[in-house]
KEKE-3310 file (N, C-alpha, C; in steps of 0.2 Angstrom, whole numbers, plus 5000, padded with zeros to 4 digits):
npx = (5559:5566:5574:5572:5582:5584:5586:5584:5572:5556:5545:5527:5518:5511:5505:5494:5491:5483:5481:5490:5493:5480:5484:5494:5489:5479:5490:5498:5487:5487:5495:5510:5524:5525:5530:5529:5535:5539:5539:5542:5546:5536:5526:5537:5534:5522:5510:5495:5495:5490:5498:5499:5509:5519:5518:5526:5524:5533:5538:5548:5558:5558:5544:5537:5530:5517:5515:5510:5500:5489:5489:5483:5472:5464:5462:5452)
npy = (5582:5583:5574:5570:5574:5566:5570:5560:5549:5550:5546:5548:5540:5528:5513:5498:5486:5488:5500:5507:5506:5514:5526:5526:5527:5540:5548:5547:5554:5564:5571:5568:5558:5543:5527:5511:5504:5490:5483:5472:5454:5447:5453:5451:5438:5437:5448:5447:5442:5445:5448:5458:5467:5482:5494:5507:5523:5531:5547:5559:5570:5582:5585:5582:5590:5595:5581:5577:5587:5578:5569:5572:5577:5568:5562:5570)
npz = (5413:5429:5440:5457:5472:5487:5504:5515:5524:5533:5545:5546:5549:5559:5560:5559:5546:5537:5539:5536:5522:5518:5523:5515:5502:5503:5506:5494:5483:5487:5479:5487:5489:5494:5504:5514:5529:5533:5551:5557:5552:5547:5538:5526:5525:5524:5520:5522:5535:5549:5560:5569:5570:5566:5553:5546:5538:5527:5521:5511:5517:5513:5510:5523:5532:5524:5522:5535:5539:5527:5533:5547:5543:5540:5552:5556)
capx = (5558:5571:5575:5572:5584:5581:5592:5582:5564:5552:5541:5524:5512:5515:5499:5492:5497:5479:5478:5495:5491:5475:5487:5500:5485:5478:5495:5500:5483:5488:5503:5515:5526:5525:5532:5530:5543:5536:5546:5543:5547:5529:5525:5540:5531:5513:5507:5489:5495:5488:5502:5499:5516:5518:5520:5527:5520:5538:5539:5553:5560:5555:5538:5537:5524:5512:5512:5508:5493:5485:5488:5480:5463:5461:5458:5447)
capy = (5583:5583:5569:5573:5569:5567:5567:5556:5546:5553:5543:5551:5537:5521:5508:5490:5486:5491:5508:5509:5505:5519:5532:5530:5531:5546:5553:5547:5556:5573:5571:5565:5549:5539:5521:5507:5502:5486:5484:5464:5450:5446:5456:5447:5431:5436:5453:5447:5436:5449:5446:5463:5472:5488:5497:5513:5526:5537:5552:5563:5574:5587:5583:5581:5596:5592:5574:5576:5590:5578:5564:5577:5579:5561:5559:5575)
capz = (5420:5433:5446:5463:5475:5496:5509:5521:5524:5538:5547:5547:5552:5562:5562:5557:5539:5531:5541:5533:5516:5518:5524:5509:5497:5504:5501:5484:5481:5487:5478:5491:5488:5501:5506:5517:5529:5540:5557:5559:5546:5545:5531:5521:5523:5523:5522:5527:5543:5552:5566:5574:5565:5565:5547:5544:5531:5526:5513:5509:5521:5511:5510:5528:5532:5521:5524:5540:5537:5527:5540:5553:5541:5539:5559:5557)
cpx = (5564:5570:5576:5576:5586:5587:5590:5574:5562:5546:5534:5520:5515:5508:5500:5495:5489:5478:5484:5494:5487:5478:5492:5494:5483:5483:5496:5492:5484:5494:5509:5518:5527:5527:5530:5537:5538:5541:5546:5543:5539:5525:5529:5536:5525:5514:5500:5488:5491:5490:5502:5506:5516:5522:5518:5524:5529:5537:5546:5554:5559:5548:5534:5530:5519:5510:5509:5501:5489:5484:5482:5471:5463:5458:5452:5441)
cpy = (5580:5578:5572:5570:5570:5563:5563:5555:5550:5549:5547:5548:5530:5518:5504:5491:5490:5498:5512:5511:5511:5524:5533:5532:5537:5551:5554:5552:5561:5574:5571:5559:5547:5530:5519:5502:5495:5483:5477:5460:5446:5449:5454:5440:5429:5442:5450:5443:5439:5447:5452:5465:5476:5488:5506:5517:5534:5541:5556:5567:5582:5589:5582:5586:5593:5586:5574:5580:5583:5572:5566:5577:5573:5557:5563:5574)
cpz = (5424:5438:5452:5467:5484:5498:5513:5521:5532:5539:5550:5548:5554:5565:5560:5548:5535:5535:5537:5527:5513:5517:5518:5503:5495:5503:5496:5483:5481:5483:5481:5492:5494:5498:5512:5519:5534:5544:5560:5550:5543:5538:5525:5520:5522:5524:5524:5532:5548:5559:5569:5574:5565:5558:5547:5540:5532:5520:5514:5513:5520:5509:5515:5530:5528:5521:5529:5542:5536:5530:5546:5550:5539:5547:5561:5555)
residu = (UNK:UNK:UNK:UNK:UNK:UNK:UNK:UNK:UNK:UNK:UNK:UNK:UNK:UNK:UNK:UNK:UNK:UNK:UNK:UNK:UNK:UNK:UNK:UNK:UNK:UNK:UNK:UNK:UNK:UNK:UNK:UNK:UNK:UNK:UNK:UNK:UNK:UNK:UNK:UNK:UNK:UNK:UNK:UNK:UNK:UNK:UNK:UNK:UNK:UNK:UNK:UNK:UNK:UNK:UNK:UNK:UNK:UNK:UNK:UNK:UNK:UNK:UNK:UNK:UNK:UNK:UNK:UNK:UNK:UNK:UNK:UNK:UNK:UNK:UNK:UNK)
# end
């Protein structure tokens, strides 16, 4: 199998850390890699501080589209 390789991350959900968490499983589920980017240092020294942090959910730039779908039918 061939290594994939991407030009750039795409920010397709931006919540708390467990709506984050929900949203990249949902992904990985559809088959969409997804990451966690958190945008405060609170997540390095605790992720359950629950210091009101925003966390990213990014995928592949190519992948973008259908991340975003199945973002859309998880609010539906």
């Amino acid at each position: 199998m061939r290594a994939k390789t991407y030009g750039s991350l795409i920010e397709v959900f931006r919540g708390n850390l467990w709506e984050a968490e929900l949203v990249k499983g949902l992904l990985e589920a559809a088959g969409v890699t997804a990451m966690l980017k958190d945008e405060t240092l609170s997540a390095v020294t605790s992720p359950y501080s629950n210091m009101g942090g925003v966390v990213l959910v990014m995928v592949n730039k190519e992948e973008e589209v259908y991340a975003r779908k199945v973002v859309a039918e998880r609010k539906a």
